[in-house]
N, C-alpha and C positions, 0 to 999 in steps of 0.2 A: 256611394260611400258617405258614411256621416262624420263629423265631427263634435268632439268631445272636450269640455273646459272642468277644469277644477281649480276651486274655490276654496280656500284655506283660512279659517275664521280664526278665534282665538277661542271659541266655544265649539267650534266644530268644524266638519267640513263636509264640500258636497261637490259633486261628479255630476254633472248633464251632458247628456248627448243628443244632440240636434242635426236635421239634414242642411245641407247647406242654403235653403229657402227658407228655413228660422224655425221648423217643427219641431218643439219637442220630445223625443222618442224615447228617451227615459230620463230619470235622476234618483238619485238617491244621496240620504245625507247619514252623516253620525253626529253624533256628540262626545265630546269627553272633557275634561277635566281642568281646569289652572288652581293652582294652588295660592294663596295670599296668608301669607302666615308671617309673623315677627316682624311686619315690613319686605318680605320679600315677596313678591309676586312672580311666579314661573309657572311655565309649561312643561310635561316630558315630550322632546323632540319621537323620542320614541314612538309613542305612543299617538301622535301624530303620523308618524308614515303609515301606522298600523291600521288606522283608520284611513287615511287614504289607500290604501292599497283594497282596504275592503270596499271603500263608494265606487271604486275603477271595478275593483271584478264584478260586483252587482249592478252598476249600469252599464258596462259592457255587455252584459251576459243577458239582461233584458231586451236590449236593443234589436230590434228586425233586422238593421242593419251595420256593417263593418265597418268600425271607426280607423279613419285614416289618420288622423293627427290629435294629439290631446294636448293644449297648452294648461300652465301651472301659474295660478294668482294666489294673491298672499295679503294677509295683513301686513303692516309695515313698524318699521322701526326695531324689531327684533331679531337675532342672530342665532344661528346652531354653531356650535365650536365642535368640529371635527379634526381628533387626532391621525396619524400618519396611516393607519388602516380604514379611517373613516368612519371611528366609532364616535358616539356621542360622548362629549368629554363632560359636558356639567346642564343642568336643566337651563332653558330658555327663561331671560329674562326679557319678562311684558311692559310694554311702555310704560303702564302705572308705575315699576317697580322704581322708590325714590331712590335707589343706589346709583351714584355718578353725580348725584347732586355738585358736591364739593369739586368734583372733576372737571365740570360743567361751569365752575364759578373760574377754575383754576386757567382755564383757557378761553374763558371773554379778557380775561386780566394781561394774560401773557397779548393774545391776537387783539381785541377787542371786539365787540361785537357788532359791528358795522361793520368789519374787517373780515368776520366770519361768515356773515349775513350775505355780505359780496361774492364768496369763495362759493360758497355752496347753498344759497339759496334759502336757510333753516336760520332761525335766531337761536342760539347757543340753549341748550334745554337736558336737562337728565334724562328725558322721557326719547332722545336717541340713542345713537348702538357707538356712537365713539366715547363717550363719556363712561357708557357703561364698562368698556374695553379698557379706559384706563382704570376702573373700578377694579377688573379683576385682575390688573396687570399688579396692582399695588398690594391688596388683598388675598389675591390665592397666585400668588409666583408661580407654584408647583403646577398649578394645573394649567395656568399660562404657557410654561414651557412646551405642553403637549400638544399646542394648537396649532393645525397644519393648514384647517380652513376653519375663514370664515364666511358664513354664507346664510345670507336672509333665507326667510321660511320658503320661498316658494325656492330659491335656488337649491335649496336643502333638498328636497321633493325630487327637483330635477335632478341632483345628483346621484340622485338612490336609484333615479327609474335606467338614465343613460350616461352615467359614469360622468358626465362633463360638469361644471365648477362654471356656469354660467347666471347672469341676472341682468336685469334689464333696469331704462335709467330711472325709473321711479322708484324702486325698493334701493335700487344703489345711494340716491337721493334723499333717501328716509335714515340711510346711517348716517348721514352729516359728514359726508369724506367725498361726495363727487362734486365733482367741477361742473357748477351746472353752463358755463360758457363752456368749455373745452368737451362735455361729455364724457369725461375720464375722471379716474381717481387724480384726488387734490393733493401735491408733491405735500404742499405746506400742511394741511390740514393732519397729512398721514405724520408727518414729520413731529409737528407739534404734540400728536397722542401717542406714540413708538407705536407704530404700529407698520410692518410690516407687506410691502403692495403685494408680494408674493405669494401672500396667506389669501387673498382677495380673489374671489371670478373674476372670471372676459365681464365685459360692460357690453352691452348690446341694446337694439331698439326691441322693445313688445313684437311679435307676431314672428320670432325669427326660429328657424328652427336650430333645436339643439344639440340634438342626435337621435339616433333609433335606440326604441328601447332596448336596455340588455337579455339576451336570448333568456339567461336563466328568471330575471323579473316576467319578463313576457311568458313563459310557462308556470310560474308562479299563481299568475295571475288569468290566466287562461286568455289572454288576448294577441293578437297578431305579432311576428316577430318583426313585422318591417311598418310596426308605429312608430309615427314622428313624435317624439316630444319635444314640443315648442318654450319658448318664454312668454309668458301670458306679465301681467304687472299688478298693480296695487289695487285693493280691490275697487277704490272708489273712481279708479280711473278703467277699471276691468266696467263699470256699471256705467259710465259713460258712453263708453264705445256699446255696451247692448242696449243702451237709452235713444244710440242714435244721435246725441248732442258731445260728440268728440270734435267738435268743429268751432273757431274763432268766434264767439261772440255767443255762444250756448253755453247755457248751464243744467247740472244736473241738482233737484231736490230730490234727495234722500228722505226720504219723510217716515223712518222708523223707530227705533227707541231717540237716538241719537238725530236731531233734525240737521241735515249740512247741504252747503249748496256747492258745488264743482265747478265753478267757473273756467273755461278755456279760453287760453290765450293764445295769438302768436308771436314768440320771441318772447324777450324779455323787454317788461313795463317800464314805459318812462317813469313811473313815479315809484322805482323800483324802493328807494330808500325811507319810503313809507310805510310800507308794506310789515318790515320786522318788527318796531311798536305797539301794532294791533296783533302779533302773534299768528299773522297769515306766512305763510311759505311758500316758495318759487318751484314747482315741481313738473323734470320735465317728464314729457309724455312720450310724443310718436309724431315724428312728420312735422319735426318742426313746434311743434304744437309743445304749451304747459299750462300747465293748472293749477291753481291752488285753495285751500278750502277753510272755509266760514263753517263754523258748526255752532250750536245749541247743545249743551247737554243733555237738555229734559223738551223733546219731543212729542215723540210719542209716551214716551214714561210719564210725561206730565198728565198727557190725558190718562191714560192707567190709573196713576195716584186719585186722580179724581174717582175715577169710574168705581173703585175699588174703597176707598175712605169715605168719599160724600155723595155717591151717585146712587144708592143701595134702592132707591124705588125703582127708578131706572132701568136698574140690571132687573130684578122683579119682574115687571111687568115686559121688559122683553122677552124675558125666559119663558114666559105663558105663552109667548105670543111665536115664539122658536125664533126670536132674530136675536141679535148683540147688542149690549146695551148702545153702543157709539151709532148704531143704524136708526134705535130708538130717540138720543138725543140729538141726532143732524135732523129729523122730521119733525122734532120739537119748536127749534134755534128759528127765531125770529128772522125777518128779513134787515131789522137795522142794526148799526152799530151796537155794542151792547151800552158804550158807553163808559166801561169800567179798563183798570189799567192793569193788566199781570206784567209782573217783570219773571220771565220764566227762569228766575237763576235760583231755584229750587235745589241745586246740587253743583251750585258754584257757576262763575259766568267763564263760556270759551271766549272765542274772538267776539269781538276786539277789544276785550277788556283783559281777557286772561287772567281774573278773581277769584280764584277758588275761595275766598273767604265770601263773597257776592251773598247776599241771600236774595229770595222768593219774595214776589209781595202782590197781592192784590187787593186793589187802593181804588176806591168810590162805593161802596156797597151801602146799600140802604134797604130799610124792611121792604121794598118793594119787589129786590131782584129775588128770582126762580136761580136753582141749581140749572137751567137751561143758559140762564145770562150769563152765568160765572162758567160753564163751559164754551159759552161763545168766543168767552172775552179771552179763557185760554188761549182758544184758537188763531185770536187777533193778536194775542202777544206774541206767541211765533213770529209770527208774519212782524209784527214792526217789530221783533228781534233780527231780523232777515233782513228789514230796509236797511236795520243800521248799518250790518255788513258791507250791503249792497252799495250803500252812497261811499262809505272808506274805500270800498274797494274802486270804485268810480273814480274817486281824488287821485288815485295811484294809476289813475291808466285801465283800468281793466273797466270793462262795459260788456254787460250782460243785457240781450236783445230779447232772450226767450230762454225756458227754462221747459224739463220737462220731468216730471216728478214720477219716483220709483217709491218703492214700500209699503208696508200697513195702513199710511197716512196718503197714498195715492186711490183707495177704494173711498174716500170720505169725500162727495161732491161737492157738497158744502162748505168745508174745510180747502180743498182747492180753490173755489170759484171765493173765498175771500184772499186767499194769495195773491188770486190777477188782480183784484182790485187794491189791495193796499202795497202791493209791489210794484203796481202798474206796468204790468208785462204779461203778454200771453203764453199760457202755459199749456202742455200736453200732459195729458193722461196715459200710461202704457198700457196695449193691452193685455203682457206680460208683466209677470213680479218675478219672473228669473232674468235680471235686468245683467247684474254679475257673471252667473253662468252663461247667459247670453254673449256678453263681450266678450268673455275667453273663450267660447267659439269660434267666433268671427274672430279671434286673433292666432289660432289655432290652422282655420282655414287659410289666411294670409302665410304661412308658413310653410304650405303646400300647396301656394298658390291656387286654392279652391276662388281665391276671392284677388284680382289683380292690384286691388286698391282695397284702401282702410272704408273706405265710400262707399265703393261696390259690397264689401261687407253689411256696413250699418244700412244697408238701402233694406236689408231685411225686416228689420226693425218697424213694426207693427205698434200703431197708438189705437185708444179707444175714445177718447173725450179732448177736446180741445175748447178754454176757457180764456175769454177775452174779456180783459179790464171794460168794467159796466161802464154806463157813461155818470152815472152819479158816483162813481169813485171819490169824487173829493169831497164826500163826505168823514172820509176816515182819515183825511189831513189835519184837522183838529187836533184831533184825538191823537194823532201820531207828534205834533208838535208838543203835548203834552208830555207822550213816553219818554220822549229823547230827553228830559230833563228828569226823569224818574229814576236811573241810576245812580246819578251825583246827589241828588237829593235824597236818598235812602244811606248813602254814604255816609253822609251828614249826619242822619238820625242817629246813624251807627258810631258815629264821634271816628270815623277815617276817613272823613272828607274835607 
């Protein structure tokens, strides 16, 4: 019997089925559509299940073999409002979307934000699902009236396949209304936005099962009528658990458009009151276990920008040659430092600056450097974008031992093996890039106890390369003393510092 995760993007979604010894036996993905128009940016819930429904019957219907359980993961922070029959009431609003701003400002003032930070773990932000809620509590009454649930994208999913109104604590986490101490909905938080507990799913842990699917979806879709559908979680903690690093003192890099690193912790952080400041969040997981996460805007996009605007011989002569240009410039890229400083805030700084005004800079160039040095040194500014992270998040209690890197940005040897060195931490290569559908497998098999422990799951989990901080590493401590003062000093230039 195999098991089966899906994967719920904001650009698409995807269905893998794997046997419970980590093989995968199909997948398939779609794409469809968000709209960003006037300032609002939404999805059609719709249109969404309609593509899941189609990745479930296409890689079911590939598979050699019968899938026993399917759990359901999700991007975060957004809501489906369903009326009393269960219809979609109004299109999905995407974390981007600015609406609740005001809402958002209205309730650091009433609670305060230290106050709110405590309750549930998130610093007071537009880009959650309460703010938004009182957005449309205020703005569309009418349609407010009609809403009988509310339920994060992956709980949406789940309730369409087996009638049940459940979610698990990291998407409940992501609307800004769970107790991340109690694991329940927050009396106060619900209180202070009117929002009703009764509109809300069960709260449960990842890998639980949910119910069997409905006879009539199940013939729909031509799959078994006694599949379990599970609750699978957020996708960046769904890619931890197939990363294998779901465990205290492991991290996950994500190393794809978006570069982020997934820190796990146990319990909640002595230097918990740190933590909201730099714009990290308290997110719990499974077994005790939370996490929360450091991002980069411009990762792998960064390198793109390059490869695409200034890399053009590059891309050329790889093309003659059948490889990609990034394969072409990692056999380039010199063995030392480059020397040079990018601050990769090319499209606004995340944590822990949280600047979307922030800009891009790369600072030391002289007639001497190659388009090879200014790719290196991209690759260096990640990496001491990550340190900064890494040391705040250190001050707050959390310690990162090892990391193990998923994405586009995991095929790049080069690009890894300066991570270890300027992170100074050893790092894993997967041998897989279905790191996501991977985890909601193995959270799927926990459900139907294919897997007795979250352990016995991840022990499937399969690496290729493993990169250990060089012994001349400190040579890139210079260099890094310099970056950390390239922020405020561009700030300056900028007359906001």
């Amino acid at each position: 019997m195999a098991l089966a995760g899906l994967d719920i993007g904001t650009t698409g979604c995807k269905c893998t089925v794997m046997t419970a010894g980590g093989r995968i036996l199909s997948s398939r993905y779609r794409e469809y559509a968000a709209s960003r128009v006037a300032g609002m940016h939404e999805i059609d819930a719709e249109v969404v299940w309609e593509a899941a429904k189609d990745v479930i019957r296409s890689a079911f219907s590939e598979s050699p073999e019968s899938v026993k359980s399917l759990a359901v993961s999700s991007f975060g922070e957004s809501c489906v409002l369903l009326d009393e029959q269960g219809g979609v009431t109004a299109p999905v609003m995407l974390y981007t979307d600015p609406r609740g701003a005001a809402q958002s400002e209205r309730l650091s003032a009433a609670l305060g934000r230290e106050r709110i930070f405590r309750l549930c773990g998130h610093p007071p932000n537009a880009m959650y699902t309460l703010p938004k809620l009182m957005y449309i509590q205020e703005h569309k009454p009418r349609l407010w009236e009609k809403v009988r649930f509310i339920l994060p994208i992956h709980s949406f999913i789940i309730y369409r396949l087996c009638g049940e109104a459940v979610t698990d604590y990291s998407l409940a986490s992501r609307m800004m209304l769970l107790d991340i101490t109690k694991l329940d909905w927050c009396c106060e938080l619900l209180d202070a936005g009117g929002i009703d507990k009764a509109l809300l799913p069960r709260v449960t842990t990842p890998g639980s099962a949910a119910g069997r699917i409905l006879s009539g979806i199940a013939d729909e879709l031509g799959v078994s009528r006694s599949l379990t559908i599970a609750t699978g979680c957020q996708d960046q903690i769904a890619a931890a658990a197939g990363a294998g690093a779901l465990r205290p003192g492991s991290a996950v890099n994500g190393s794809g458009t978006v570069e982020c690193l997934t820190p796990v912790f146990d319990g909640l952080p002595d230097g918990l009151e740190k933590m909201a400041p730099s714009g990290y969040a308290v997110v719990p997981a499974i077994n005790g276990l939370y996490v929360t996460y450091a991002f980069i805007f411009t990762g792998g996009a960064l390198l793109q920008w390059f490869r695409d605007r200034f890399a053009g011989e590059a891309v050329l002569r790889a093309a003659q040659n059948g490889r990609s240009a990034y394969d072409y410039l990692n056999d380039r890229v010199r063995p030392d430092p480059s020397g040079l400083l990018v601050l990769p805030h090319f499209a606004g700084a995340a944590t822990p600056y949280m600047d979307t005004a922030s800009k891009g800079a790369i600072v030391g160039l002289t007639l001497e450097h190659d388009e090879t040095d200014v790719y290196r040194a991209l690759l260096e500014g990640v990496a001491y974008e990550s340190r900064i992270n890494m040391e705040r998040l250190e001050s707050a209690g959390i310690h990162i031992d090892s990391l193990r890197v998923t994405g586009g940005g995991a095929r790049s040897r080069v690009w890894t093996q300066i991570k270890a060195d300027i992170l100074n931490r050893p790092i894993e290569a997967l041998a897989s890039s279905e790191a996501g559908a991977v985890g909601s497998s193995i959270l799927s098999g926990l459900a139907v106890r294919e897997y007795m422990s979250l352990d016995e799951g991840m022990s499937i989990v399969k690496t290729r390369g493993h990169f250990l901080p060089r012994d001349d590493r400190a040579r890139y401590d210079g260099v890094y003393e310099q970056y950390r003062r390239l922020y405020k000093a561009l700030k300056s230039v900028y007359g906001e510092g």
